[in-house]
N, CA, C and O atoms as CSV, one atom per row, in Angstrom:
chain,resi,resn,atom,element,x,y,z
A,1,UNK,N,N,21.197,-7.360,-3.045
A,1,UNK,CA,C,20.743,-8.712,-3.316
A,1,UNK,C,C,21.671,-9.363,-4.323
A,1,UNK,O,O,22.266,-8.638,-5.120
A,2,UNK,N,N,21.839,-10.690,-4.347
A,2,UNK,CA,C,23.112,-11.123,-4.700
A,2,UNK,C,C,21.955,-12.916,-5.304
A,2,UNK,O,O,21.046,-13.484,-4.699
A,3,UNK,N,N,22.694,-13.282,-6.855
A,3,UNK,CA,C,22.016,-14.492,-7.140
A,3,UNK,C,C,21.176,-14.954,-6.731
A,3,UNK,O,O,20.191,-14.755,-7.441
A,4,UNK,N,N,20.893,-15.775,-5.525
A,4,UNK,CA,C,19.037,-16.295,-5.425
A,4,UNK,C,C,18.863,-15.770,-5.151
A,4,UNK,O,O,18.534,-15.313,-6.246
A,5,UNK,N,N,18.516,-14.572,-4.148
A,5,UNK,CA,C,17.782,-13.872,-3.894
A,5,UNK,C,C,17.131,-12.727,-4.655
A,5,UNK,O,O,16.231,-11.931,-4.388
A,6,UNK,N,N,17.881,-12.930,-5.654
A,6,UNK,CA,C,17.684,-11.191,-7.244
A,6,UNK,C,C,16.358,-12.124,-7.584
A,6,UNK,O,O,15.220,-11.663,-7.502
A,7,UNK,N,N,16.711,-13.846,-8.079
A,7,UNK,CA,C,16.190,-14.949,-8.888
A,7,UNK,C,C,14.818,-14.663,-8.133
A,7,UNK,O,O,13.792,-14.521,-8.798
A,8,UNK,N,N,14.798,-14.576,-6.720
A,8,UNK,CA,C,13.578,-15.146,-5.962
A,8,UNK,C,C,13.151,-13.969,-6.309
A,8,UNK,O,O,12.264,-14.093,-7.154
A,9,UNK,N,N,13.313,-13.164,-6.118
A,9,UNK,CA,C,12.224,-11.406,-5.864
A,9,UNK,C,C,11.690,-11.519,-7.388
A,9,UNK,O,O,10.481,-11.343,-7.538
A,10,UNK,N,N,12.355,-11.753,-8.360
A,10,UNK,CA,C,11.817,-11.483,-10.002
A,10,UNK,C,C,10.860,-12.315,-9.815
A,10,UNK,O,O,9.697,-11.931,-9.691
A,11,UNK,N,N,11.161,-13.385,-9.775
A,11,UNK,CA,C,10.180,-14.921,-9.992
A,11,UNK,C,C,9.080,-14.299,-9.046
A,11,UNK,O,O,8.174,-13.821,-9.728
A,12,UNK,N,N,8.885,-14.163,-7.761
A,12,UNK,CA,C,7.987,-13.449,-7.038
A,12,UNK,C,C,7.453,-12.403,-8.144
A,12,UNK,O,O,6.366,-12.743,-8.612
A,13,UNK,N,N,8.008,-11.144,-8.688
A,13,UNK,CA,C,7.175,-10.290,-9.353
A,13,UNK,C,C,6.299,-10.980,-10.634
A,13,UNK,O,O,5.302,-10.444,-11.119
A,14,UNK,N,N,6.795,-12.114,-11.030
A,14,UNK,CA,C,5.745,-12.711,-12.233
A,14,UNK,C,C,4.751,-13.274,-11.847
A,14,UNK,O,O,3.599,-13.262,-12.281
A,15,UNK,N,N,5.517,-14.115,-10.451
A,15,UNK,CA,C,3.706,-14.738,-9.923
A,15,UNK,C,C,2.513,-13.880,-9.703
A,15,UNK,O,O,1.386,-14.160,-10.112
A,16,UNK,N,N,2.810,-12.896,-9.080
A,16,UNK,CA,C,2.072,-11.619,-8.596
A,16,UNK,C,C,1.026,-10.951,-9.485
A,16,UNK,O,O,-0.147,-10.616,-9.314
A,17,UNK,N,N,2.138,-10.863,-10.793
A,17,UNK,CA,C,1.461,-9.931,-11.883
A,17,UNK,C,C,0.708,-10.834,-12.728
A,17,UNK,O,O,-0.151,-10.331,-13.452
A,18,UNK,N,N,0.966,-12.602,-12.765
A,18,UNK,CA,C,-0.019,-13.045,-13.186
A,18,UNK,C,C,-1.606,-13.307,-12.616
A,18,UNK,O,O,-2.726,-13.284,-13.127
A,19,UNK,N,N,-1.087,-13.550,-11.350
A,19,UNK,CA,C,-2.304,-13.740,-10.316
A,19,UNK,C,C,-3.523,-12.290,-10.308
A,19,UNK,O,O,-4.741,-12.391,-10.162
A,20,UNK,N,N,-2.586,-10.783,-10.548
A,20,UNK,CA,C,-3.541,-9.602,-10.387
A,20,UNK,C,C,-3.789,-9.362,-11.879
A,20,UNK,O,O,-4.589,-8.454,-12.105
A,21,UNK,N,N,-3.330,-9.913,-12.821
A,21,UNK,CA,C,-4.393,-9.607,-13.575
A,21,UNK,C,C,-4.865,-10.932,-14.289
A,21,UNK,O,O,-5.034,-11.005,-15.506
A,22,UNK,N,N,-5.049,-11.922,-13.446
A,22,UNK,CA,C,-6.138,-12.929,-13.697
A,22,UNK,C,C,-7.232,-12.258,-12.682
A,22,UNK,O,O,-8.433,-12.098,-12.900
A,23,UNK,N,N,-6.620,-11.971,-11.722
A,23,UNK,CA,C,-8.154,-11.026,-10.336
A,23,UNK,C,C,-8.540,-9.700,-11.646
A,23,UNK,O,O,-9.692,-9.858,-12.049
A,24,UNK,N,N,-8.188,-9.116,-11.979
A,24,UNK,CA,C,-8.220,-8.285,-12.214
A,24,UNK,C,C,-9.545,-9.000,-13.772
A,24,UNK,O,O,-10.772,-9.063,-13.692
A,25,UNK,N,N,-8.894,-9.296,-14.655
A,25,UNK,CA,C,-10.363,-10.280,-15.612
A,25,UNK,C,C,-11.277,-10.994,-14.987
A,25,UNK,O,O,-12.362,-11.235,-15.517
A,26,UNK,N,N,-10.901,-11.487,-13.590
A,26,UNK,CA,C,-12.199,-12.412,-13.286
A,26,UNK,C,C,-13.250,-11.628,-12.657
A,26,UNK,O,O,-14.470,-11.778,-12.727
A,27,UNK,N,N,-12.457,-10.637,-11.936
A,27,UNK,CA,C,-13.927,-9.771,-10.857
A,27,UNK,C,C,-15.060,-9.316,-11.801
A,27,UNK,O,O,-16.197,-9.481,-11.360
A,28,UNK,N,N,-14.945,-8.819,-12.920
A,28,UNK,CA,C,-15.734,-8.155,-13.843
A,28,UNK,C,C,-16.564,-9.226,-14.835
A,28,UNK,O,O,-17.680,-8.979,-15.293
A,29,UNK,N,N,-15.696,-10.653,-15.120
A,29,UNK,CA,C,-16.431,-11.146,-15.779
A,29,UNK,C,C,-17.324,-11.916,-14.824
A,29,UNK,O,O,-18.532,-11.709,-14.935
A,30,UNK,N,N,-16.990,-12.604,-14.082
A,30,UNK,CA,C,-17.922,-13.239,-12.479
A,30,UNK,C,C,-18.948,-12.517,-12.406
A,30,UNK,O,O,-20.013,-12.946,-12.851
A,31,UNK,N,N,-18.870,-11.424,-11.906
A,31,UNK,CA,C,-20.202,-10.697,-12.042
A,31,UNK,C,C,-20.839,-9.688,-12.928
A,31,UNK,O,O,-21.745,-8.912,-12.624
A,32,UNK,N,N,-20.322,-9.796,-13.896
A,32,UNK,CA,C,-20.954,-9.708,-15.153
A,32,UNK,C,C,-22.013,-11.231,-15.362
A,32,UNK,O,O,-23.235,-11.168,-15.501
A,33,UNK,N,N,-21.562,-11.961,-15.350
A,33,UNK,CA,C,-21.921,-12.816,-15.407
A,33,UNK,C,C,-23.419,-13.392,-14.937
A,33,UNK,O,O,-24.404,-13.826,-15.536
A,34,UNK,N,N,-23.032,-13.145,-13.439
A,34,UNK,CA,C,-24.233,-12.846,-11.796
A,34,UNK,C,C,-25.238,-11.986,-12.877
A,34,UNK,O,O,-26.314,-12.464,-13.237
A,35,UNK,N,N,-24.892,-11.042,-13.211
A,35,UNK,CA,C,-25.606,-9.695,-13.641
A,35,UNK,C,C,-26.748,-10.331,-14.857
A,35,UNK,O,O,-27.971,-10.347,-14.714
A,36,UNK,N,N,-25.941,-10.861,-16.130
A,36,UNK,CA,C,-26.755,-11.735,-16.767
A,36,UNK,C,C,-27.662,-12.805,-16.425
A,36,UNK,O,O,-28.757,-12.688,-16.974
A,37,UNK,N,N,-27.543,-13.702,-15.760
A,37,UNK,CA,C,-27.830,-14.654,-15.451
A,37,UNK,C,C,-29.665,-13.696,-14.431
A,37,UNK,O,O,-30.869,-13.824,-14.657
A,38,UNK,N,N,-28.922,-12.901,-13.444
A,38,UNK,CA,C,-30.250,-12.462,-13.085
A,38,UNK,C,C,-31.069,-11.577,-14.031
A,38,UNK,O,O,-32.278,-11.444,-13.836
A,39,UNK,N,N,-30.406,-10.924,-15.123
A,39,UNK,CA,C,-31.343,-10.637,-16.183
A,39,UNK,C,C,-32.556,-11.061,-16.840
A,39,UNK,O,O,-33.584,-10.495,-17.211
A,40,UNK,N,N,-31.874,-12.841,-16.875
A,40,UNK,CA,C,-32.536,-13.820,-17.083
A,40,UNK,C,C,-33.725,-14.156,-16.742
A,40,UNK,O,O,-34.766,-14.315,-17.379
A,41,UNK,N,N,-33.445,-14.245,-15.657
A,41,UNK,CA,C,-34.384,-15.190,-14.502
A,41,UNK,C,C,-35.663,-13.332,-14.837
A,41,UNK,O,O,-36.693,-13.518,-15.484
A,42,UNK,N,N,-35.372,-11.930,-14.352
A,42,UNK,CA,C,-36.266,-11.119,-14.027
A,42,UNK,C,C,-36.412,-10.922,-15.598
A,42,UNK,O,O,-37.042,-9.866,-15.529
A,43,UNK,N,N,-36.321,-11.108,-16.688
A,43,UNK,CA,C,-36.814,-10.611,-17.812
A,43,UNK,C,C,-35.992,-8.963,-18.404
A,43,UNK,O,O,-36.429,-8.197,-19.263
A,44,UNK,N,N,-34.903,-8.851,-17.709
A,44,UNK,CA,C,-34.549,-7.172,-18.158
A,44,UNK,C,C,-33.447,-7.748,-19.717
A,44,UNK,O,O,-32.918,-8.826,-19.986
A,45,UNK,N,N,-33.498,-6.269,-20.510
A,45,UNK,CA,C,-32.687,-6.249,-21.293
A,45,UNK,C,C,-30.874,-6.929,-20.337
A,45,UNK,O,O,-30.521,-8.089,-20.125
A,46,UNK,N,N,-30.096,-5.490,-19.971
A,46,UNK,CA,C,-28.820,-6.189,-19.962
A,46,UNK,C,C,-28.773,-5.190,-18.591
A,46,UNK,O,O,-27.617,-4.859,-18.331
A,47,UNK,N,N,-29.841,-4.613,-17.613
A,47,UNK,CA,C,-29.621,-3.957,-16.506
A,47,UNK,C,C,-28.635,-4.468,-15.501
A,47,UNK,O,O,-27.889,-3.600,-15.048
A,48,UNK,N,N,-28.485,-5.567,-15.097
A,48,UNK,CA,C,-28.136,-6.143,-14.253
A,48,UNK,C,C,-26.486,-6.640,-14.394
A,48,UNK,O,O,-25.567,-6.787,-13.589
A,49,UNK,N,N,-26.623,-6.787,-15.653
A,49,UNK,CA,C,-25.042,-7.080,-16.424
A,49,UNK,C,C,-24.257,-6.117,-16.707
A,49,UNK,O,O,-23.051,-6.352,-16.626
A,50,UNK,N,N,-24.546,-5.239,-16.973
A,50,UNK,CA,C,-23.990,-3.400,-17.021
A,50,UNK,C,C,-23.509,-2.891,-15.474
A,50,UNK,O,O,-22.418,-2.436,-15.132
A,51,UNK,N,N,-24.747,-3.138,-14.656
A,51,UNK,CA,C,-24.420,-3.070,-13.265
A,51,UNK,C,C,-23.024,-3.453,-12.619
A,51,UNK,O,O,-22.065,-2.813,-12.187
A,52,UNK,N,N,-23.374,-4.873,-12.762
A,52,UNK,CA,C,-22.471,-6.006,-11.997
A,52,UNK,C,C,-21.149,-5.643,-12.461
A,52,UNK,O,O,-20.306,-5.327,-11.621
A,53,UNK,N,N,-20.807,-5.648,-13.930
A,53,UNK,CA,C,-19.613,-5.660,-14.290
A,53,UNK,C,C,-18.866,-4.668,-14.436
A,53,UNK,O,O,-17.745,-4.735,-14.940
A,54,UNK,N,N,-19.468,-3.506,-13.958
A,54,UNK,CA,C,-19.357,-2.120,-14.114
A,54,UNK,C,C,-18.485,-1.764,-12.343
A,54,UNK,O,O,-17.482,-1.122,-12.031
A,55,UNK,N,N,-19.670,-2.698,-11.423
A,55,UNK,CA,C,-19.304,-3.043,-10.268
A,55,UNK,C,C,-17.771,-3.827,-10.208
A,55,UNK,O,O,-16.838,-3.404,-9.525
A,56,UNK,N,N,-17.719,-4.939,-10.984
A,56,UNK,CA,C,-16.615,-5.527,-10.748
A,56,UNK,C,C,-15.460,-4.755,-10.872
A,56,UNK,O,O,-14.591,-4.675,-10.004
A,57,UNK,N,N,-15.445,-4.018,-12.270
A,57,UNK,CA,C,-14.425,-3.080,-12.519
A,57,UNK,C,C,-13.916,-2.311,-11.785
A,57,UNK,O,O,-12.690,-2.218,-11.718
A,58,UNK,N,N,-14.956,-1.380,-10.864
A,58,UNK,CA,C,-14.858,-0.424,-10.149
A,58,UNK,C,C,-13.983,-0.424,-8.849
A,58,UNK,O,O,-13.321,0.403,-8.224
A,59,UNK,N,N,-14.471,-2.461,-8.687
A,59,UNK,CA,C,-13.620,-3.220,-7.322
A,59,UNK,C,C,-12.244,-3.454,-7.992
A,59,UNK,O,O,-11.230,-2.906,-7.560
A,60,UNK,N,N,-12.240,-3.974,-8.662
A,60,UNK,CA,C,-10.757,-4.276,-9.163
A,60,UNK,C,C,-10.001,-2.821,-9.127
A,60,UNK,O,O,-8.981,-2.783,-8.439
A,61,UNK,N,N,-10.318,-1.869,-9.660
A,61,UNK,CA,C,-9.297,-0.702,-9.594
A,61,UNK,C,C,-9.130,-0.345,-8.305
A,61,UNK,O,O,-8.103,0.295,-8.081
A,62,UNK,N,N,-10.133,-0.663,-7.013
A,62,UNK,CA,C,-9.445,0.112,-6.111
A,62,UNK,C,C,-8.870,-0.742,-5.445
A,62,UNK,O,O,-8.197,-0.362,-4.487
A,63,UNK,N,N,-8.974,-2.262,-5.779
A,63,UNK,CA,C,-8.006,-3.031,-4.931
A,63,UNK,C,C,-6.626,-2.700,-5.548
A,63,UNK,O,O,-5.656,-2.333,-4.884
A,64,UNK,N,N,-6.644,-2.903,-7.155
A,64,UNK,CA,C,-5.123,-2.423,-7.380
A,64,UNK,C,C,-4.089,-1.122,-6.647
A,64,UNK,O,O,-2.918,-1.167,-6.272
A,65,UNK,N,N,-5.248,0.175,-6.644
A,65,UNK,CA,C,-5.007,0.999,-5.914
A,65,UNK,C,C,-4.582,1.283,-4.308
A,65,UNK,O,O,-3.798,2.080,-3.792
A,66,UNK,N,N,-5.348,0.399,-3.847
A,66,UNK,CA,C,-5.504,0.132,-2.306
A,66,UNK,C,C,-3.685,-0.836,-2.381
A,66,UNK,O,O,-2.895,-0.493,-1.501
A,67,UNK,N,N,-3.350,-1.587,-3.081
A,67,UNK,CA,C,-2.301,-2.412,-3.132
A,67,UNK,C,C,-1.225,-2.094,-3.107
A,67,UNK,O,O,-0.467,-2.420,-2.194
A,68,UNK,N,N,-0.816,-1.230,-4.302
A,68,UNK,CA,C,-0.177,-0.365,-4.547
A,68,UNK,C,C,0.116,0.357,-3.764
A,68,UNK,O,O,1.278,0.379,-3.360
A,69,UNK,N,N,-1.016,1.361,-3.182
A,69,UNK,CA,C,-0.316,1.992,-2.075
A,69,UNK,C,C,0.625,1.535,-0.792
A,69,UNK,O,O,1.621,1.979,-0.221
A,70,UNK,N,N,-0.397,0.217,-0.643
A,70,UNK,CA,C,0.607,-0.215,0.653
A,70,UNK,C,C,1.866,-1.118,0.185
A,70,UNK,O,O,2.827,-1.226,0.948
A,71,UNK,N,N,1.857,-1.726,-0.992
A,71,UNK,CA,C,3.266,-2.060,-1.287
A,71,UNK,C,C,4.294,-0.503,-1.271
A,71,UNK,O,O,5.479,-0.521,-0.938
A,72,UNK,N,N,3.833,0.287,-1.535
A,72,UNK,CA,C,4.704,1.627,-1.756
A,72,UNK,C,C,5.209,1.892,-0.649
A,72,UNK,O,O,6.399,2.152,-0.473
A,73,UNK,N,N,3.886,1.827,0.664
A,73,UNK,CA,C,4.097,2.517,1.760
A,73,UNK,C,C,5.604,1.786,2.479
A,73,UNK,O,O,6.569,2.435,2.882
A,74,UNK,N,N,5.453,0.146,2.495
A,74,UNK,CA,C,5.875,-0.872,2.923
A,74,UNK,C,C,7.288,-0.410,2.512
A,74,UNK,O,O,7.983,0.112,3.384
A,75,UNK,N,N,7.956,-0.607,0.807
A,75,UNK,CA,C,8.903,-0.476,0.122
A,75,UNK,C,C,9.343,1.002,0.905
A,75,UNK,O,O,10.398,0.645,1.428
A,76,UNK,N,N,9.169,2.362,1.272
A,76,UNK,CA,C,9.417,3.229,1.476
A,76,UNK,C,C,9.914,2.820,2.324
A,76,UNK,O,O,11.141,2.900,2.266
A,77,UNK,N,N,9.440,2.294,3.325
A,77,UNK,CA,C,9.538,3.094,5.459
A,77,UNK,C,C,11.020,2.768,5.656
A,77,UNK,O,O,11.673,1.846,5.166
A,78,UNK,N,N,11.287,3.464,6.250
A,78,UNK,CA,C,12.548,3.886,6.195
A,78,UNK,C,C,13.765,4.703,5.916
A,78,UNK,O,O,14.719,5.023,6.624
A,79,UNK,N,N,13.374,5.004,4.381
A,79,UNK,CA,C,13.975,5.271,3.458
A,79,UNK,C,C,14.339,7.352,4.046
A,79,UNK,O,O,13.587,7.906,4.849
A,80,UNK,N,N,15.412,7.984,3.492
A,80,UNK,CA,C,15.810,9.129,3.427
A,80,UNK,C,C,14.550,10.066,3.519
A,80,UNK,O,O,14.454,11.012,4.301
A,81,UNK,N,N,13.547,9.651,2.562
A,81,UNK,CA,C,13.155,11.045,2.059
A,81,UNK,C,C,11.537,11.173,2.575
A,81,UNK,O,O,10.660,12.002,2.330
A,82,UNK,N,N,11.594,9.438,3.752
A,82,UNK,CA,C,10.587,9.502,4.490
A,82,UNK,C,C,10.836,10.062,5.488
A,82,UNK,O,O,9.716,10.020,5.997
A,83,UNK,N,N,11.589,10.694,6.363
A,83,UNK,CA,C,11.810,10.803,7.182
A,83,UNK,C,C,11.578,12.769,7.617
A,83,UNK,O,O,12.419,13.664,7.702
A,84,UNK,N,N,10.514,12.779,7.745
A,84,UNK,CA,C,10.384,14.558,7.866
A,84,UNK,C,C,10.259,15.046,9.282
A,84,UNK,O,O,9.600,14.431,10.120
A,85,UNK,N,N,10.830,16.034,9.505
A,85,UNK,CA,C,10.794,17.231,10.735
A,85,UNK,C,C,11.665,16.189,11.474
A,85,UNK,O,O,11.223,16.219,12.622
A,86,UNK,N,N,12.919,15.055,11.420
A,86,UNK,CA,C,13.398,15.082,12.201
A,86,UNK,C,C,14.977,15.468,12.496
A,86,UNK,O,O,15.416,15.436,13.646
């Protein structure tokens, strides 16, 4: 890769990494949020908010995970050391 195109792929990696970890703060506080709010309304201490955001978290790591992998898989194919038994 040679001048714009080095420019474009970087600039691409900042948009990316700002966008996943704005996903990455919002899933947990959103429904954290959900979680409170129905606390509310049913009368519980913080059941529902512990839940939710516990939930959100849980989603966010495996989308990062789930992502990751297939950017990896993607970035690989091809490559030398993919290439087995042939």
């Amino acid at each position: 890769m040679r001048g714009y195109a080095l420019r474009r792929k970087t600039q691409r990696g900042g948009s990316d990494g700002f966008s996943q970890a704005a996903e990455f703060a919002a899933g947990p506080v959103v429904l954290g949020l959900i979680g409170w709010v129905l606390d509310s309304v049913f009368g519980f201490d913080a059941i529902f908010l512990v839940i939710f955001a516990c939930f959100g978290l849980v989603g966010s790591f495996a989308t990062f995970y789930f992502r990751y992998q297939h950017s990896m898989a993607r970035e690989n194919e091809g490559k030398p050391w993919m290439r087995r038994g042939q």
